[in-house]
N, C-alpha and C positions, 0 to 999 in steps of 0.2 A: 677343625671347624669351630666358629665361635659363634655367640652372640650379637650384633652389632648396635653402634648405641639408638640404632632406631627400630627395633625388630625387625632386622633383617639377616637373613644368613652371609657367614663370610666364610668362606676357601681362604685358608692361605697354603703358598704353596711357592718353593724353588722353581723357577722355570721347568718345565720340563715339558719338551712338542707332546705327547702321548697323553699328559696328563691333560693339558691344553685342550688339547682336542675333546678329549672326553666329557671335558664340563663344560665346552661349546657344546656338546647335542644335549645336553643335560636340557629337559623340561618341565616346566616354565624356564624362558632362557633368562641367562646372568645377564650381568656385564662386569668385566675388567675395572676397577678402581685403580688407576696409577699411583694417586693420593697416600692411598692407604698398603698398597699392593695387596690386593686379593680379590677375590672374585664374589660378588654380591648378590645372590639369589633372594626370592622370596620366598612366604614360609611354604605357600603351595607345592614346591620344589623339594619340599624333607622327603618324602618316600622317596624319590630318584636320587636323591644324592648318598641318601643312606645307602641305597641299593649300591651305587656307582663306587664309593667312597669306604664301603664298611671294610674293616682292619687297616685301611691305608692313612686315613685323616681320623685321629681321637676326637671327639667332641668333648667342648668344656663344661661343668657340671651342671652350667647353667642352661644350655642349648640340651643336654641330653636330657634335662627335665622337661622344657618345654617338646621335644619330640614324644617326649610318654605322655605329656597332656594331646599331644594330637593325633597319639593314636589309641585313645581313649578317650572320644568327642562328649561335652555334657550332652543329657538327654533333648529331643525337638523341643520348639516351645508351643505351647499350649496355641490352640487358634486363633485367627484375630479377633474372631467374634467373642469367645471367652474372654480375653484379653480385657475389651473395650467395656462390656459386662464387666469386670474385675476395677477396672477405675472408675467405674459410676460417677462419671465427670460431670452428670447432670444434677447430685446429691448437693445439698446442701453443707459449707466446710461448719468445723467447730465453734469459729466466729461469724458466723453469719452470710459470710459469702458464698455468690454463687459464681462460676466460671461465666464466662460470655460466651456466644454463641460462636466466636472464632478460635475462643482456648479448646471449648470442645474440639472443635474442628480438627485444630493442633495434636489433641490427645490419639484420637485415631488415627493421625495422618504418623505419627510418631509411632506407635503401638503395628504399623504396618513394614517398619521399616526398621532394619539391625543396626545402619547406619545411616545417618544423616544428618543436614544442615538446617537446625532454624532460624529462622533471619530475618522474623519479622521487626519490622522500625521499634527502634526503643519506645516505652511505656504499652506494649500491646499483652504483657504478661506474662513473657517466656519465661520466667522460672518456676509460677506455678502450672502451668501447661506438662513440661519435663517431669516436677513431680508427682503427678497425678498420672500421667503415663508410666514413669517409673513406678509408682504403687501395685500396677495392677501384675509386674514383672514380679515385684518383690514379691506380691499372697498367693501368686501362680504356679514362679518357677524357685522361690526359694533364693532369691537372688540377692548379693549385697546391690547397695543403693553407694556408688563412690561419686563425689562432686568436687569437681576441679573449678577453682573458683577464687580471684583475687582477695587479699584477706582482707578487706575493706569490709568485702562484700556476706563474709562469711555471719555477721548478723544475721543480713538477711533472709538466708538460706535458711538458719535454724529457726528462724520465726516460721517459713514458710512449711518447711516441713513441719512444726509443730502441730499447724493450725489438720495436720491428713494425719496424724500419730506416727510417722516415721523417723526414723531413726538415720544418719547419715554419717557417711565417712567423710571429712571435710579436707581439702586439701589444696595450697596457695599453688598458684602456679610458680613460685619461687621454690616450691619445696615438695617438688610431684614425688611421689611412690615411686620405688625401684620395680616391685611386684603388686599383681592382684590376688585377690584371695583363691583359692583353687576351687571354691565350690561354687562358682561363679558371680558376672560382676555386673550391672547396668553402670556404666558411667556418663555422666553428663560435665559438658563443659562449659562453663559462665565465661562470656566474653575470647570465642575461642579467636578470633584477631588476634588475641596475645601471640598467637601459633602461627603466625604468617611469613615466617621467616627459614625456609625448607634449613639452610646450615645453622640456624641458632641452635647453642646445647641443647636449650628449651621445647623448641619445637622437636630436635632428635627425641628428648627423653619423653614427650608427649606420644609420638608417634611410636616408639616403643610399644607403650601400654594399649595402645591403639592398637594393636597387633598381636596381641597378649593371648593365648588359646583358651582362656579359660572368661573370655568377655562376650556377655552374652547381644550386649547393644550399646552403641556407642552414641550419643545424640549432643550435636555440640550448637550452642545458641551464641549467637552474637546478631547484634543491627547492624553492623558493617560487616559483612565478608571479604568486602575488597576495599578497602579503607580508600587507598590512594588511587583507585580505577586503575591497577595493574592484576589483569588476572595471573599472572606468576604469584601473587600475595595471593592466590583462591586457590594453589595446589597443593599446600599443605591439608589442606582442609577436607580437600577431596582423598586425599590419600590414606589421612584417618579414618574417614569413613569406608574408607575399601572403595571408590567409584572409579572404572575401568578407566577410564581417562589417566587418573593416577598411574597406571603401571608403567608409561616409560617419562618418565618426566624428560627425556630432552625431544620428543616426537613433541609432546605438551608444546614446551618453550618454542618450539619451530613453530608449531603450528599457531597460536593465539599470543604468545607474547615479544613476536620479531625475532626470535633467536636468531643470534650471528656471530660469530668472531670478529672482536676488530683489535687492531694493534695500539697496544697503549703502552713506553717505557719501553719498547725493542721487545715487548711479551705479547704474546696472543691471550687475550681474553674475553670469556664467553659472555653476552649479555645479553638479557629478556628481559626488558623492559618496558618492550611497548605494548599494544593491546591493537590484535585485528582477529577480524573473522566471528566478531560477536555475539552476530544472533546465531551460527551454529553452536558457538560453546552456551550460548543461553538456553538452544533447542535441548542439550545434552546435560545439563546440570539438572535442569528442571525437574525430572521426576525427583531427587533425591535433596534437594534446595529450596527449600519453602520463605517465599519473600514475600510481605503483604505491608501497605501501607499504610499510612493509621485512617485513612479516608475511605479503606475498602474495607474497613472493621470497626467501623467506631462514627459516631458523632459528634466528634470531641467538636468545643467551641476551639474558632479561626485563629490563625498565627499566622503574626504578618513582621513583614521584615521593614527596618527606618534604616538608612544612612544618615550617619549625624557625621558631616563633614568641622573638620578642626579646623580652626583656623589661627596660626601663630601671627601676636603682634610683634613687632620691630626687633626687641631685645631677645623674644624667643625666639624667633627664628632666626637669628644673628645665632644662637646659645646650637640652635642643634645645626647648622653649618658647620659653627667650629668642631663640633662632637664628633659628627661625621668627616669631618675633614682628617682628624688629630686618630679617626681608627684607621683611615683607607693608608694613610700614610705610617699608619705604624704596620701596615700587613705588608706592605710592599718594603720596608724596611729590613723586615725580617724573611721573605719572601727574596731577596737578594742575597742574605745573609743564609739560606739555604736550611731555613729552621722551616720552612711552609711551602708546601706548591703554589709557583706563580701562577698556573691556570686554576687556579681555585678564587682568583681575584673577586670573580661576579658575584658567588654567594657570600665569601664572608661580606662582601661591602652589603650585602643585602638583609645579612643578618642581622650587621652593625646597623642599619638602616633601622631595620624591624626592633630591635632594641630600644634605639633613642627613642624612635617615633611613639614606643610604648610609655618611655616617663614623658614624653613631652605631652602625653594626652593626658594625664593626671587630673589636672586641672577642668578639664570640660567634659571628664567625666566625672567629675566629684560634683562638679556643677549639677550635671543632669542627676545624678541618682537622689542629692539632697533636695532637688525641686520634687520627685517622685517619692523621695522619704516623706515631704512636705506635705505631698496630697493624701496620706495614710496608705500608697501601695509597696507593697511585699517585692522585695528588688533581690534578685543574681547577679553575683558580677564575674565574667571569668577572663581570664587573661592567661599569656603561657610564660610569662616571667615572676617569678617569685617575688623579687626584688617590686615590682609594679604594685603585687597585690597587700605586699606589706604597709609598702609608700601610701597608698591610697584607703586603707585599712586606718593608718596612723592621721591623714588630710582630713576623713570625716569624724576623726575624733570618738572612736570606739574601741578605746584601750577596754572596755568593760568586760568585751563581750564574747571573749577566749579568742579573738585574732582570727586571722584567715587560715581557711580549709585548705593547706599546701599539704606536701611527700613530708614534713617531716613532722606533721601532726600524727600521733599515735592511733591505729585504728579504732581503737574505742574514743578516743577523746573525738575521733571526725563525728563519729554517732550521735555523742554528744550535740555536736557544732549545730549536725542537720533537724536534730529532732528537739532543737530549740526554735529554729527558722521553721520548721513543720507544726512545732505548737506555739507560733505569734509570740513568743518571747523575744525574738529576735524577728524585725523587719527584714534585715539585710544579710544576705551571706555572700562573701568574696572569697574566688575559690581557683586556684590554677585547673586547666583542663586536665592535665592527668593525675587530678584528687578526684575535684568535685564534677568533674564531667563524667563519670565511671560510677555505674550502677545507683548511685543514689536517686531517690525519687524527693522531690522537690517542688509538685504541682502547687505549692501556695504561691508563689512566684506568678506577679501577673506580668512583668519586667522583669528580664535579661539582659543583657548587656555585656556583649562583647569588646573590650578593648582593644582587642587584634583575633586575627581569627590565626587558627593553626594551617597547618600547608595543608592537611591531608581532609576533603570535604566530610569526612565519616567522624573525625574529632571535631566539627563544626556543630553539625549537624547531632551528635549525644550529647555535645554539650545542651541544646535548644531544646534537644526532648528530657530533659530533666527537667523539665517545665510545663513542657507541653506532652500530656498521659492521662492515662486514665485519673480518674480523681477530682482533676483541675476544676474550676467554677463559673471561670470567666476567661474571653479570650488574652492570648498574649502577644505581648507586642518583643520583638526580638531586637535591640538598636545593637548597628555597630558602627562604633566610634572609629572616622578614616580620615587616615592622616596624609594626604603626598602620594607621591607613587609605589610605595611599598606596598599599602594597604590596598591600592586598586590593582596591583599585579597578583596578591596573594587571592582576592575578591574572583576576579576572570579566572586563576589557576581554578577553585575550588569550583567553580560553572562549568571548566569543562571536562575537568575528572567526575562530577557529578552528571554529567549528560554521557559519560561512559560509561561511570555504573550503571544509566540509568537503560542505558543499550541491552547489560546484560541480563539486566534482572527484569525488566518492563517492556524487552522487545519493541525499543525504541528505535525508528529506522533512519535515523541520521544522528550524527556525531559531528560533534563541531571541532575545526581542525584547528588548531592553535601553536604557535611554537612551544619548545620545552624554557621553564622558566630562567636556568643559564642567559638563553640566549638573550633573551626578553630584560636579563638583568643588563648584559653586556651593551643591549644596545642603547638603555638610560644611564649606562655611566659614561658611554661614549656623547653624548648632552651633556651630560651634568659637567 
């Protein structure tokens, strides 16, 4: 008996009928892994397997400690009422602040619960909410305070804790803990989205620790749960938490995200992709998934969206013809040549598409940010190509001003970047969606500006509330630069995954039906 890399127990075992049988009645039931060969229970299941199993299967040193940790539970935890008394969320912090009437809200609703989802819209506060709930764990039950948290964001964190006198274990989601401490642990997790992917190592070795006997509350914060409105992307999440639902993920996948087998390549394989049955999985998540939007907690001033349509003269649009023509034809080049799937034709063309159409907007988007630079306003730019944000970095001629916020600016130099555009040394910051769209706050921004938006409405939408949060002064206006049919295919994708989130989480009662964007691509190239 082992370990397994997500905390879960594994049998392994030589075929044998007898043995077979015995760990089908074993309860909680397994299931067979063909994969791996062996048999995967959960942890609920250690006294009966030990019972079933003892001198026949050794456990390995790792697995026999955490059975001594579960049969020696830590002590109950203190009341909620004490609890809630213990984070005196309504005190005033060292700096001067006080919580808002919904982070309160948060700290109770969190301090109720061992496990759970917070998921209010970015800018409403969730990581001092977490802390301040976490506090009253920490002076209560004696608890370590562990924060899983991308290392951008790990400033953050130790300001925040600063500001309650707490002390925290910090840790990148690039570089989780193997173990928790044995005298127990509250963990919180910043931006748990990262964990949406049930076979990513990541999420395995996430969900591990989630499992861990010696964890006293797990409480994970993200404003997208369901980034791409696939609830298969919401069952990691419920599974760290411990939420019943989580116990059979393929009953999950049947039931809310299409599960089926279809034949791809002479193989059968499984796929959950799609999303039905909404409001029951919204009726079912709900006690344990706290979603709030900034309009049911806050009076923040309006945010409104512009389309700024591009439009190329003669020689540009001759320049991205050729572009697009000189990639569709090098994929099917090599796509014959048996370097590439020929059925993959519709996204790369579409990729290529979203590519060009991103330098061909250079230009009128330099135009508008230096008319906006022009009138003294505080300008965001985000795009999801590197190469775009340099180009356009380099067109307004601000070699000065340390470059743009991309992956390979150093975590402290991004700090830098923001909390020069945060104290008016810098009007402008240009920034790829997965730097500058990820945790930083950004409310001097009274203009945003999207270049192209991402596929997935949740990276759209973080990117625009780095702007739009507590703080802000004035309303914001959100432009996004569109180019051609790329930009109004990606525009419609992002309307109708966002009217699916908005099914789950807002018990919304219709859903707008739309093809998947494949086809959508296949049938403008079949025009084009």
């Amino acid at each position: 008996m082992r370990l397994g890399p997500s905390g879960l127990i594994e049998v392994v075992s030589p075929f044998d009928a007898v043995t077979q049988a015995h760990l089908r009645a074993i309860r909680p039931r397994g299931q067979w892994l063909s994969r791996r060969g062996c048999w995967q229970f959960p942890l609920e299941a250690a006294v009966a397997l030990q019972q079933q199993c003892a001198g026949r299967f050794p456990a390995t040193p790792e697995l026999a400690r955490w059975f001594a940790w579960l049969q020696q539970p830590l002590p109950p935890l203190p009341p909620h009422r004490s609890l809630v008394a213990a984070a005196a969320a309504d005190r005033e912090l060292v700096d001067g602040r006080r919580l808002f009437r919904h982070q309160r809200l948060a700290v109770r609703w969190l301090l109720a619960r061992r496990g759970a989802v917070l998921a209010d819209a970015m800018g409403l506060g969730k990581t001092l909410s977490a802390l301040v709930a976490g506090r009253a764990l920490v002076r209560l039950a004696d608890c370590r305070l562990v924060v899983v948290a991308p290392a951008g964001l790990h400033h953050h964190w130790q300001q925040e804790a600063a500001a309650l006198g707490l002390r925290l274990e910090l840790h990148s989601w690039a570089r989780l803990p193997s173990e928790l401490p044995a005298a127990g642990t509250v963990m919180i997790a910043d931006e748990a989205h990262f964990a949406q992917t049930i076979r990513a190592a990541r999420t395995q070795a996430f969900l591990r620790l989630a499992r861990h006997p010696r964890l006293r509350a797990i409480w994970l914060l993200t404003g997208t749960p369901m980034k791409n409105g696939r609830p298969v992307q919401l069952f990691p999440l419920l599974a760290a938490i411990g939420h019943p639902l989580a116990a059979d993920q393929r009953a999950f996948e049947e039931r809310y995200c299409q599960g089926h087998w279809r034949e791809q390549g002479g193989r059968r394989i499984w796929q959950a992709t799609g999303a039905t049955e909404l409001e029951e999985l919204q009726r079912l998540v709900r006690p344990l998934v706290l979603h709030r939007r900034k309009g049911e907690c806050l009076d923040l001033p309006p945010k409104q969206r512009l389309e700024r349509p591009v439009q190329l003269d003669g020689a540009a649009a001759a320049s991205f013809q050729r572009a697009l023509e000189a990639r569709i034809e090098d994929f099917r080049r090599r796509a014959q040549a048996g370097q590439v799937r020929s059925d993959a034709e519709a996204l790369a063309a579409f990729t290529a598409l979203r590519l060009i159409g991103s330098h061909h907007k250079i230009p009128a988007t330099a135009e508008l940010v230096a008319d906006l630079l022009g009138r003294g306003e505080a300008v965001v730019v985000f795009t999801a190509f590197v190469a775009t944000a340099q180009a356009l970095h380099r067109q307004l001629g601000r070699e000065g001003d340390g470059g743009p916020l991309i992956g390979a600016v150093p975590p402290a130099r991004r700090q830098q970047l923001v909390d020069a555009f945060q104290g008016g040394r810098s009007p402008l910051l240009i920034a790829t969606y997965g730097t500058g769209g990820l945790g930083f706050t950004l409310h001097r921004a009274r203009h945003v500006v999207l270049i192209e938006r991402p596929w997935t409405p949740g990276d759209a939408e973080q990117a625009e509330d780095r702007c739009h949060r507590i703080g802000m002064g004035a309303a914001l206006t959100s432009h996004w630069m569109q180019l051609g049919v790329a930009d109004r295919l990606v525009d419609d994708l992002i309307a109708s995954k966002a009217e699916r989130i908005a099914t789950l989480f807002h018990n919304r009662d219709h859903l707008r039906r739309q093809k998947a964007l494949p086809a959508l691509v296949r049938q403008w190239l079949e025009r084009w």
